[in-house]
Every structure is written in C-alpha cells, then in structure tokens.
Phi, psi and omega in degrees: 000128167290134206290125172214147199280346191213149194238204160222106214243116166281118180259125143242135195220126176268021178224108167331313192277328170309296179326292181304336209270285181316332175296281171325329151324298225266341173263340153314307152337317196056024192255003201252126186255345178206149200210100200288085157305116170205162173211351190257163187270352181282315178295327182291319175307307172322292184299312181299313193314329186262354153090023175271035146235174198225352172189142193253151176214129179255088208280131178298343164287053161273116200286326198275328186216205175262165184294321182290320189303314180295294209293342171305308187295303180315316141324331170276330188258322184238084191302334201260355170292143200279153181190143188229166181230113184278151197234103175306283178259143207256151185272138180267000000 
C-alpha cells in the first residue's frame, strides 16, 4: 500500500448499521480522508476500476459473494492493495 497521510478506504457491506458502525469507527481515527460506500457489485467494480482506494474492507454481509470474493477483485484490479475481511463473530 502506498504510504499516504489519509487514506481511502471501500466498505463493502448490504447491512446498514454495519456500514454506520464502520463509518464511525473509521472517522474517529482521523485517518480516514474518504469512506467509499457500496454494496452492489456494478459499484464495487467502479470504484476498484478507477483505482479510488488504498484499502477494500469486505463484511461477511454481501448478499451477491463472499467476503473473500470482493479482497479476490481487488486484488486483482490492485495487487498492492491492503484488503481486511470482517467477521460477526471471532473464534475463541
């Protein structure tokens, strides 16, 4: 990932409250200069195609794939992109 002072970060999630939940997070930080919202896969496509993110972060709520399937595109449009997978639940 290239060293940047703010970062841009794609959520993709179909469950609203996830989506706010991360958002708040992710702006408490101050590290976040821009917080890409999608959930349909023509958006998610846009967005990689055009190179506006620097980290995909994927919600196991994707109604269309797996979580893996989005940080797989991404990758693919960005081999150096940072890409996290979210989880409900953590293994004890």
């Amino acid at each position: 990932m290239a060293s940047v002072d703010k970062l841009r970060v794609l959520f993709v999630s179909d469950d609203a409250d996830e989506r706010w939940l991360v958002q708040a997070a992710l702006a408490y930080t101050g590290r976040v200069d821009a917080l890409i919202d999608a959930s349909a896969p023509g958006d998610v496509l846009e967005v990689l195609a055009a190179g506006s993110a620097d980290v995909v972060v994927a919600s196991e709520r994707v109604g269309w794939t797996e979580p893996t399937g989005v940080l797989r595109l991404a990758r693919r449009h960005n081999p150096e992109c940072t890409t996290v997978a979210l989880a409900r639940f953590a293994a004890d």
